[in-house]
KOLGU-25023 format. One record per residue: residue number from 1; x, y, z of N, C-alpha, C, O in turn. Coordinates in nm, 3 decimals. Example, Ala and Ser with C-alpha at 12.3 -4.5 7.8 and 13.67 -1.06 7.14 Angstrom:
<pts>
1|1.319|-0.569|0.780|1.230|-0.450|0.780|1.320|-0.330|0.780|1.424|-0.332|0.846
2|1.285|-0.225|0.708|1.367|-0.106|0.714|1.290|0.003|0.787|1.341|0.114|0.804
</pts>
This chain:
<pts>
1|12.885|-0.491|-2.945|12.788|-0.599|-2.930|12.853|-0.731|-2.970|12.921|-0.740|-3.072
2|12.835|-0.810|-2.906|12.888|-0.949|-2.899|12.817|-1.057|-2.991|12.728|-1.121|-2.935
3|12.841|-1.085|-3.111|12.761|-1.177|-3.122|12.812|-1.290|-3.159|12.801|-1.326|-3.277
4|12.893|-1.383|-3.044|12.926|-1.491|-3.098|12.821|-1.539|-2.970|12.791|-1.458|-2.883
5|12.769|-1.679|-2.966|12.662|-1.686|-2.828|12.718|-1.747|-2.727|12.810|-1.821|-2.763
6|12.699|-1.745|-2.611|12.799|-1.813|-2.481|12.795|-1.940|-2.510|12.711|-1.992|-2.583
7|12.886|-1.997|-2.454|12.933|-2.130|-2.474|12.827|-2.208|-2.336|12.850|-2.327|-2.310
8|12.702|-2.125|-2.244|12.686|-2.223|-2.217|12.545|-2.207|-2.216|12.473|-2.238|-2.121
9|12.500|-2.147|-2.347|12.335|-2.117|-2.373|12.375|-2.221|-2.488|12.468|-2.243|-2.566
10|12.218|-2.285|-2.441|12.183|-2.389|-2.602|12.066|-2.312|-2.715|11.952|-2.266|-2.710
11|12.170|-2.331|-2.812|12.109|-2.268|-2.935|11.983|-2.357|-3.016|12.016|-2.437|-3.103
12|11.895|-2.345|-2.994|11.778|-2.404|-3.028|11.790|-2.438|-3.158|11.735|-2.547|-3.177
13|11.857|-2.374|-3.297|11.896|-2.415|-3.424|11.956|-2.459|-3.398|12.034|-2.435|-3.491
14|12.033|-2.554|-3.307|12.153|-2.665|-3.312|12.067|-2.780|-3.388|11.945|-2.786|-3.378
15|12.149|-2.877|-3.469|12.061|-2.992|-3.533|12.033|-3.078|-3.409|12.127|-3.113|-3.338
16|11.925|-3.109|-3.386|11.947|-3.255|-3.262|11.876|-3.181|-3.210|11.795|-3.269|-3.179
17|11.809|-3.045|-3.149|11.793|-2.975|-2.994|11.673|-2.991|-3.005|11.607|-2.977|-3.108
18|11.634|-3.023|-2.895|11.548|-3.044|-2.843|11.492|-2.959|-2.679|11.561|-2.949|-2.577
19|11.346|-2.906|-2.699|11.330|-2.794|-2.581|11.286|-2.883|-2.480|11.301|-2.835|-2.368
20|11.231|-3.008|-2.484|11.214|-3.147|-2.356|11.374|-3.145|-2.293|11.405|-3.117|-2.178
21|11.469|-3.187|-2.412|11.579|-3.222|-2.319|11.702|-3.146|-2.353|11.775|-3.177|-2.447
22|11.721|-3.059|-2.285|11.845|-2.980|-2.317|11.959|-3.023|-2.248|12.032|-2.938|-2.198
23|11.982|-3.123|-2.239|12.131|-3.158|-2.209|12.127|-3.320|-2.305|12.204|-3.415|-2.287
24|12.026|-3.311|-2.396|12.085|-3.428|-2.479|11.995|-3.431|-2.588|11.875|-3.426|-2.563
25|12.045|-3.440|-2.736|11.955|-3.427|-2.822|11.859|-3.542|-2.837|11.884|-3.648|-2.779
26|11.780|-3.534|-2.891|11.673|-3.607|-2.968|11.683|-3.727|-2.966|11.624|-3.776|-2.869
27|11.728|-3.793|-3.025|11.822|-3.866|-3.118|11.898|-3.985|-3.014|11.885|-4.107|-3.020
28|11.982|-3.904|-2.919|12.012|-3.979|-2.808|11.962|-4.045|-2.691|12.004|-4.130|-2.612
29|11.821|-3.952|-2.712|11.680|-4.061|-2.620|11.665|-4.184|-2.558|11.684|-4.222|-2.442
30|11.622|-4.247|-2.679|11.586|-4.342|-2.717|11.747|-4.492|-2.712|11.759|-4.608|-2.673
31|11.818|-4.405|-2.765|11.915|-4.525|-2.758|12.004|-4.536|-2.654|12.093|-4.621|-2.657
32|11.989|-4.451|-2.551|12.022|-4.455|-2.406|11.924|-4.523|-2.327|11.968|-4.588|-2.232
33|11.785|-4.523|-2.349|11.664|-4.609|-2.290|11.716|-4.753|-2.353|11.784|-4.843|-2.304
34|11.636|-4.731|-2.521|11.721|-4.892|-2.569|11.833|-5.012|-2.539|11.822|-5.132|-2.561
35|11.938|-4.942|-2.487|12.050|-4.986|-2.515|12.050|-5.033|-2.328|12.138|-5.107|-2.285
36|11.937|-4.979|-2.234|11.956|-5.038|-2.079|11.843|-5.151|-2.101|11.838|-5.261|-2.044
37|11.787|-5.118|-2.162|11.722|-5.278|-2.172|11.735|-5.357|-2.242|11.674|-5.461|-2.217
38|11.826|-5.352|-2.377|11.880|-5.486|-2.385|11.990|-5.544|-2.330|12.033|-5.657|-2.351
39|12.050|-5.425|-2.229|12.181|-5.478|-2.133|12.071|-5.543|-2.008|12.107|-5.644|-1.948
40|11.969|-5.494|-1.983|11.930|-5.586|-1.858|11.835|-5.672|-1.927|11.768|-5.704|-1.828
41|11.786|-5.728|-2.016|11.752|-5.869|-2.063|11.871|-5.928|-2.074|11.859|-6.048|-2.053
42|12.011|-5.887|-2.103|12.105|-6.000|-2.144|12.113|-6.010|-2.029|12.050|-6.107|-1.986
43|12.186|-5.927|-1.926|12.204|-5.936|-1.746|12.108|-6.067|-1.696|12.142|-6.163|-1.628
44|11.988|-6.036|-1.751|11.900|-6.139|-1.680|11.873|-6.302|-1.724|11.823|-6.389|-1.652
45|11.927|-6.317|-1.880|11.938|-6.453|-1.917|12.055|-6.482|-1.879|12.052|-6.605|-1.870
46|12.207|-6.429|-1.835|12.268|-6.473|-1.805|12.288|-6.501|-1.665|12.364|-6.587|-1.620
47|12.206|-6.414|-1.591|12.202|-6.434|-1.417|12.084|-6.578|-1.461|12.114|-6.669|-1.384
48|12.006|-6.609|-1.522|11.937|-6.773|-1.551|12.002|-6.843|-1.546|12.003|-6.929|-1.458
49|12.101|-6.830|-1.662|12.205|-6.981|-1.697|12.299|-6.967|-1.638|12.385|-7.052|-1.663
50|12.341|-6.848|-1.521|12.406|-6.893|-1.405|12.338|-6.976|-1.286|12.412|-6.997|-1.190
51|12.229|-7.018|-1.279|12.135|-7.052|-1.183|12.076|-7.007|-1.137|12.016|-7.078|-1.057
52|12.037|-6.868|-1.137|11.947|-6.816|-1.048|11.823|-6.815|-1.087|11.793|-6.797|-1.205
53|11.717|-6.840|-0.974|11.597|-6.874|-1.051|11.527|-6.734|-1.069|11.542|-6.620|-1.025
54|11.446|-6.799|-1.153|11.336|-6.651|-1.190|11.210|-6.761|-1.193|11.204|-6.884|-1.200
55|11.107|-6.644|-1.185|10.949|-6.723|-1.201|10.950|-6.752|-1.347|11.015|-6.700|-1.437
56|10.869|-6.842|-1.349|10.870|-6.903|-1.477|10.815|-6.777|-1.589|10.875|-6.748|-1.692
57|10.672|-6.701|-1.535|10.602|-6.624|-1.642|10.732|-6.508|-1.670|10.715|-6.432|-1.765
58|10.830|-6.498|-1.606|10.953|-6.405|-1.666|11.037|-6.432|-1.763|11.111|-6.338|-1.796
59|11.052|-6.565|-1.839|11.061|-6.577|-1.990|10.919|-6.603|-2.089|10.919|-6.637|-2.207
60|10.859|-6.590|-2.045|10.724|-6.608|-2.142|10.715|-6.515|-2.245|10.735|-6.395|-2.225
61|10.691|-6.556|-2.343|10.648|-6.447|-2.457|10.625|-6.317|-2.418|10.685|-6.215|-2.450
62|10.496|-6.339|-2.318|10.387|-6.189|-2.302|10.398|-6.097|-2.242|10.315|-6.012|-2.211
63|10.552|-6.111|-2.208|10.641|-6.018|-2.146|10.716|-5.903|-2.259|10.759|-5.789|-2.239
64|10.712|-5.985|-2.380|10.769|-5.859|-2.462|10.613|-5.774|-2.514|10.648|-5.710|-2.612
65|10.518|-5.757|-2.499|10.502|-5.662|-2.514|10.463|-5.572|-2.389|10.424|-5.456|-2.386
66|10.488|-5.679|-2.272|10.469|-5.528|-2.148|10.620|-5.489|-2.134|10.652|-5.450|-2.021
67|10.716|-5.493|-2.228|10.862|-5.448|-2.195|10.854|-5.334|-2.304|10.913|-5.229|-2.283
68|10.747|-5.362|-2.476|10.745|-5.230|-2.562|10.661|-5.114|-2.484|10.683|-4.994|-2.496
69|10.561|-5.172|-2.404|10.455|-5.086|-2.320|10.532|-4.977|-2.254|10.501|-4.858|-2.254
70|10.654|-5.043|-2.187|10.730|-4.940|-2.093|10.815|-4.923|-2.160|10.810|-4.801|-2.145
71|10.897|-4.936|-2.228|10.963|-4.843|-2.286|10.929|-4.717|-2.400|10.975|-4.608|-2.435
72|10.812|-4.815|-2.433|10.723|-4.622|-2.506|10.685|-4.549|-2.419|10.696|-4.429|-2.446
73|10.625|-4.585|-2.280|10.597|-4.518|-2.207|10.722|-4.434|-2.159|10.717|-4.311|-2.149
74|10.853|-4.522|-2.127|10.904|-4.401|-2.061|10.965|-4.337|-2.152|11.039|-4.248|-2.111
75|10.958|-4.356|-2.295|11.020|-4.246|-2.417|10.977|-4.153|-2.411|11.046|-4.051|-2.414
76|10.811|-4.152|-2.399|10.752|-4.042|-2.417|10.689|-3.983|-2.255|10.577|-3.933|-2.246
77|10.762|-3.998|-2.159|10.774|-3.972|-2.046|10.642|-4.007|-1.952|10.612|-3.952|-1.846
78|10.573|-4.110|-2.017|10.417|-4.165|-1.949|10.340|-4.022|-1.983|10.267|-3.975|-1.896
79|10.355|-3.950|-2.114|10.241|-3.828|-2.106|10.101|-3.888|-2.195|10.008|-3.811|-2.214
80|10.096|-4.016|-2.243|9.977|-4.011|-2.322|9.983|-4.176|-2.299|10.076|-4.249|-2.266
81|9.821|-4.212|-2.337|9.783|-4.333|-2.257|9.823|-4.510|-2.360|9.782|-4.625|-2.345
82|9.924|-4.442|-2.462|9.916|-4.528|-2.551|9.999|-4.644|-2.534|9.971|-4.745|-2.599
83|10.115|-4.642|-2.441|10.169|-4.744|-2.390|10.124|-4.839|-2.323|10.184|-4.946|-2.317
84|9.993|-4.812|-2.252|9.934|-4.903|-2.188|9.846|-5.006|-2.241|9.786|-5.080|-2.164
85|9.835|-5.016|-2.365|9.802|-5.095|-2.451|9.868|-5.245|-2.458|9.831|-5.349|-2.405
86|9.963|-5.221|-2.529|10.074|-5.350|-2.528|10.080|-5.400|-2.339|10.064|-5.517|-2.305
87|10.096|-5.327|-2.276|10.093|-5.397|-2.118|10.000|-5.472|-2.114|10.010|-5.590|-2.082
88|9.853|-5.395|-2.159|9.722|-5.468|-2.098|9.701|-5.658|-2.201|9.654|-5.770|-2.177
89|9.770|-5.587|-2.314|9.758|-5.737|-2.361|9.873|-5.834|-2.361|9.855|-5.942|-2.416
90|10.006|-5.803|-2.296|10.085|-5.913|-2.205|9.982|-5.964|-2.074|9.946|-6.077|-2.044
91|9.961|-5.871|-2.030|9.937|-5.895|-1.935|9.756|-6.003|-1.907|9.723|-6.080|-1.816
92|9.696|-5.963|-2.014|9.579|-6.076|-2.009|9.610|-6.203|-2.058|9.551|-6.310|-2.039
93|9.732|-6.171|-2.140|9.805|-6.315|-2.181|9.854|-6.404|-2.067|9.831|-6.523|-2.042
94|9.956|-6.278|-1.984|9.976|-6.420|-1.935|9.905|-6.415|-1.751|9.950|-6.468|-1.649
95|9.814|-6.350|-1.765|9.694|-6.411|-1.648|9.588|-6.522|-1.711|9.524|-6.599|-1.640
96|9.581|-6.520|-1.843|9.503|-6.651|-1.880|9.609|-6.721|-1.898|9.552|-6.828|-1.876
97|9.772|-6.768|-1.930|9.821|-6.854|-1.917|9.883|-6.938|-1.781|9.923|-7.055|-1.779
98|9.876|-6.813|-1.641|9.943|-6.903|-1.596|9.804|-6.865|-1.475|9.855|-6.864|-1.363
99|9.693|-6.844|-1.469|9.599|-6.817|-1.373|9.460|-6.906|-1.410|9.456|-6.951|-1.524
100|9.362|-6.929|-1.335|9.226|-7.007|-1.389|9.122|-6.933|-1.435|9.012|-6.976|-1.470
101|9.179|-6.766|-1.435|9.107|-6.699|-1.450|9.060|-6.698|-1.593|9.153|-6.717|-1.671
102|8.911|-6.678|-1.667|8.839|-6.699|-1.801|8.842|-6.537|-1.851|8.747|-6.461|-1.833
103|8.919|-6.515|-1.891|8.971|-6.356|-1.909|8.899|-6.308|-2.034|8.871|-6.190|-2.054
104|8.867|-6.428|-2.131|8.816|-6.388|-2.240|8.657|-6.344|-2.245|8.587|-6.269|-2.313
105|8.642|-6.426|-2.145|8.455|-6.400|-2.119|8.421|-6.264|-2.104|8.303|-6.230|-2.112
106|8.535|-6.159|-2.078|8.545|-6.016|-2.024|8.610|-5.934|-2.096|8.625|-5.813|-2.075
107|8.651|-5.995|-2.180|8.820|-5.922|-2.253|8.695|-5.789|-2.370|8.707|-5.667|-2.377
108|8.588|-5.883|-2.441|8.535|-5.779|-2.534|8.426|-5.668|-2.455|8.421|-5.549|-2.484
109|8.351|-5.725|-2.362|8.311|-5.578|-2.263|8.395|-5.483|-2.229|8.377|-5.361|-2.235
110|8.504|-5.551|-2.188|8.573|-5.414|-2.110|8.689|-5.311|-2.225|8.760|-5.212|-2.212
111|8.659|-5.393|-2.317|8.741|-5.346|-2.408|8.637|-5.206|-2.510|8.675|-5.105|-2.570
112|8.497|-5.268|-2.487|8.400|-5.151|-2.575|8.386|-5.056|-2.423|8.374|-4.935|-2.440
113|8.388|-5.103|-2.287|8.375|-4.969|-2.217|8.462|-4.900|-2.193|8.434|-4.801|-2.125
114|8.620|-4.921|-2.241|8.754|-4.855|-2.238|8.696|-4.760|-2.372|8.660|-4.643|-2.357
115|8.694|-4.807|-2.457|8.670|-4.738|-2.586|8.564|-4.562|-2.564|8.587|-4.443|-2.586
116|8.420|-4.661|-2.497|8.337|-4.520|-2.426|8.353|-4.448|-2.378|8.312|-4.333|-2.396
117|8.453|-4.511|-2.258|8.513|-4.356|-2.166|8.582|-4.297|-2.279|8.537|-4.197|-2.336
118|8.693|-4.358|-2.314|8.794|-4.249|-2.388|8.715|-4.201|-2.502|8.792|-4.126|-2.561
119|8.588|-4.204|-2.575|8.487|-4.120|-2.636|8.452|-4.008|-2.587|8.470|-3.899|-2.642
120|8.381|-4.034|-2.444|8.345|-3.905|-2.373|8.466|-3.798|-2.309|8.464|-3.676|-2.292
121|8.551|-3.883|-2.288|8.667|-3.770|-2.214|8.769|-3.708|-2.319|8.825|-3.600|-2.296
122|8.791|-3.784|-2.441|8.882|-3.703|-2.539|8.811|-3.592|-2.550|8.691|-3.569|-2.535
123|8.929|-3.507|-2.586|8.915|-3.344|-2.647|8.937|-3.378|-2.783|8.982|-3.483|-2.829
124|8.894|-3.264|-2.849|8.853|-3.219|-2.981|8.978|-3.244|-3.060|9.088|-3.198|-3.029
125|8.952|-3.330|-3.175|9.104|-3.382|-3.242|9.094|-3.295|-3.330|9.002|-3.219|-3.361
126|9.227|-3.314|-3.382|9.277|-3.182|-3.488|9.225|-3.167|-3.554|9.198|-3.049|-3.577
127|9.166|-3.278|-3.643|9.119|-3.287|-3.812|8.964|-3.226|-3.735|8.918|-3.142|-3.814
128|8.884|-3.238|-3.628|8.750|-3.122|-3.620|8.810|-2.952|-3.605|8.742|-2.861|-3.653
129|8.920|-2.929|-3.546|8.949|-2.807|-3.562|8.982|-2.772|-3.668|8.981|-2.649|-3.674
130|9.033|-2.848|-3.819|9.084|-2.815|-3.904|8.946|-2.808|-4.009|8.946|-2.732|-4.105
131|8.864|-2.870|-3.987|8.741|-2.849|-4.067|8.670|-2.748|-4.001|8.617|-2.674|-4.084
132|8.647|-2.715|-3.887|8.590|-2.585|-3.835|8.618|-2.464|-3.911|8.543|-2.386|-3.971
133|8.765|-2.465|-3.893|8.843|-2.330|-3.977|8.831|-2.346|-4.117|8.828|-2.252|-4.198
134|8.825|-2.460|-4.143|8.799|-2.468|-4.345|8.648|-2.431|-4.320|8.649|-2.338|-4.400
135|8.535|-2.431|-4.278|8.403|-2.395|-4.285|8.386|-2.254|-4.298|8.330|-2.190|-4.387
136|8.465|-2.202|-4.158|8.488|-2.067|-4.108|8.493|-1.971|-4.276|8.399|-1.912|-4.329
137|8.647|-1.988|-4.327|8.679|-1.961|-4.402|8.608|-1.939|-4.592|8.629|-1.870|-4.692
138|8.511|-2.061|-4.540|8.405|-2.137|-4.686|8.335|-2.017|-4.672|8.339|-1.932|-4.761
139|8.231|-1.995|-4.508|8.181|-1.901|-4.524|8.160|-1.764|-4.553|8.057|-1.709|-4.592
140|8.314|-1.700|-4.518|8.359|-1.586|-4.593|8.371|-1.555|-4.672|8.335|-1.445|-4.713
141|8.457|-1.681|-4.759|8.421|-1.638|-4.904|8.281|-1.651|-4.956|8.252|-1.541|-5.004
142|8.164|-1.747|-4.971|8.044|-1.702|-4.972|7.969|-1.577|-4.978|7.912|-1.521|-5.072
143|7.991|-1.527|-4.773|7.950|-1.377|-4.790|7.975|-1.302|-4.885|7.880|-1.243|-4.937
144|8.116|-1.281|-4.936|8.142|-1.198|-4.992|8.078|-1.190|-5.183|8.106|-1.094|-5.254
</pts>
């Protein structure tokens, strides 16, 4: 019996491994995402101050947080809705800065009916399953 393991199975106790990405640990994620977007923001201030134009709202502030929006999003591969946060508020930023649109007159409605849906459609968070089973458990000992 052989037990040294093939050289081309990944050993899940390797430090770093990860069962999402098996051809690159953990660790290396993120700073392979990181490291292309601050090479294409520099790419892009320097294609500026070579002359090339860009629209104006493409240096604006309210662009960095629809740039954290997508890059959490694509860290965590767009599986959960939390990146879209930081987008939605670049993005009302700069439609009230560079549009006539009165964004604020709307910004707190739609913000309590975002809240409602995601009330009715979330599933059951941990901490109610974790008090279910502490009840569960209360009651047994009781019975007894």
């Amino acid at each position: 019996m052989n037990t040294q393991p093939d050289n081309n199975e990944v050993n899940p106790a390797t430090p770093g491994y990860s069962s999402e990405s098996n051809t690159r640990p953990f660790y290396r994620r993120g700073r392979v995402l990181g490291g292309l977007i601050v090479v294409a923001v520099g790419s892009v201030l320097l294609a500026s101050r070579l002359g090339i134009a860009f629209p104006e709202w493409f240096f604006h502030w309210a662009m960095i947080p629809i740039v954290v929006g997508l890059y959490s999003g694509a860290r965590h591969k767009f599986r959960s809705f939390g990146w879209l946060i930081p987008i939605a508020v670049g993005t009302v930023f700069l439609l009230h800065d560079f549009t006539d649109l009165a964004l604020q007159h709307y910004l707190w409605p739609v913000i309590i009916i975002i809240v409602g849906v995601s009330i009715m459609f979330k599933g059951r968070r941990r901490w109610e399953c974790r008090h279910e089973r502490w009840q569960r458990r209360s009651d047994r000992t009781t019975a007894m």
